[in-house]
C-alpha positions as CSV (number, residue, x, y, z in Angstrom):
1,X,0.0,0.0,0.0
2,X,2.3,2.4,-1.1
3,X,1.2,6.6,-1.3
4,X,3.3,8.7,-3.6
5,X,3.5,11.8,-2.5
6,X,5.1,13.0,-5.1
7,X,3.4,16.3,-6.2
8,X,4.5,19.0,-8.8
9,X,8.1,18.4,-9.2
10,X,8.8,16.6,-6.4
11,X,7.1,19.0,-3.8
12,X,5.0,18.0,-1.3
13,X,1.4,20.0,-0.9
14,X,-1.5,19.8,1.1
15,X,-2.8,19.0,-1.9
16,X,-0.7,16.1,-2.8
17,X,-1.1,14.6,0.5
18,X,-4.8,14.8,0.4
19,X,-5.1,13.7,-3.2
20,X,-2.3,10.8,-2.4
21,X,-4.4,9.4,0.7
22,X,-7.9,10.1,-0.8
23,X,-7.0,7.6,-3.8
24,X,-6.2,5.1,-1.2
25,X,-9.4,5.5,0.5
26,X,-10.9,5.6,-2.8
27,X,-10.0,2.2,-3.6
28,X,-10.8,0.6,-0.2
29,X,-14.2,2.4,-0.7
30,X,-14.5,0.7,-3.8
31,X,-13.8,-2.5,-2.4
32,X,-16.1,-2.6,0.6
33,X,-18.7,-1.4,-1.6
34,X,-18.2,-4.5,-4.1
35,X,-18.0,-6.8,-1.4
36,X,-21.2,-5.4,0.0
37,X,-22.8,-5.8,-3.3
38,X,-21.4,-9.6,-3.7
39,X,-23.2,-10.5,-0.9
40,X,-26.2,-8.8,-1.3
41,X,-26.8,-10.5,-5.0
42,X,-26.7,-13.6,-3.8
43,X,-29.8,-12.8,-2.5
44,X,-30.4,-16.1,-0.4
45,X,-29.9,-14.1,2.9
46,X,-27.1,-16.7,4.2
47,X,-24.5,-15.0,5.0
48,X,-21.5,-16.9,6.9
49,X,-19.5,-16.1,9.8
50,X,-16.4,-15.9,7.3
51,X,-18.4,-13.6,5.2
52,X,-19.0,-11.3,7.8
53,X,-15.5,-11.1,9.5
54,X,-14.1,-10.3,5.8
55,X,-16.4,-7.4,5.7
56,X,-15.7,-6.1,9.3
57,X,-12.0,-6.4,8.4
58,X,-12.4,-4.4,5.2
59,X,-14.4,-1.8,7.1
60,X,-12.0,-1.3,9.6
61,X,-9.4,-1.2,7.1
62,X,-11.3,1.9,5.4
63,X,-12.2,3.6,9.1
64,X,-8.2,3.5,9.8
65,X,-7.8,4.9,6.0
66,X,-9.9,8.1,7.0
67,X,-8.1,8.2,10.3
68,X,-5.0,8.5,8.5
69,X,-5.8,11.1,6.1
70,X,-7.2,13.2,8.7
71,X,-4.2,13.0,10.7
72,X,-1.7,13.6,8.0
73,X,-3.4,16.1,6.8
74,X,-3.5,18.0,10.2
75,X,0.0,17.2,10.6
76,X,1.4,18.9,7.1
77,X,-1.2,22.0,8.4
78,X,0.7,21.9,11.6
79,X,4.0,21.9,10.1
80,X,3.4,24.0,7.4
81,X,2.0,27.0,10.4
82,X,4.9,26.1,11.5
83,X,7.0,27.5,8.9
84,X,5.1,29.8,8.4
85,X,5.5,31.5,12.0
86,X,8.9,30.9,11.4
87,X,9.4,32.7,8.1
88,X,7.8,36.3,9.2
């Protein structure tokens, strides 16, 4: 699960952070959603034990996804104020 931050040139920008993570948590999105969907077309209603801890896994996989962005994006705020402060 890699996240390039790479940006324009090489910089790194609140943008690029929050574009980097957001794709991430795009995908995960994407896959919770399809799972979701597998199981509800099956449409019988029996849904197993496994079924269900693969769904709770992939959920919390997505909850710790949005954690992360929020926190790396408060961090490059932070630092960035930081420099800010610094510079004037």
């Amino acid at each position: 699960m890699a996240i390039n931050l790479g940006g324009d040139a090489g910089r790194v920008t609140m943008q690029s952070v929050n574009q980097a993570v957001n794709t991430r948590l795009n995908a995960h999105e994407r896959d919770l959603r399809s799972r979701l969907e597998a199981l509800s077309a099956r449409g019988d209603g029996a849904v197993s034990t496994s079924d269900l801890l693969i769904v709770q896994q992939e959920m919390q996989s997505w909850v710790v996804m949005i954690d992360l962005q929020s926190t790396v994006v408060k961090q490059v705020a932070d630092s960035l104020k930081g420099v800010i402060q610094k510079a004037s």
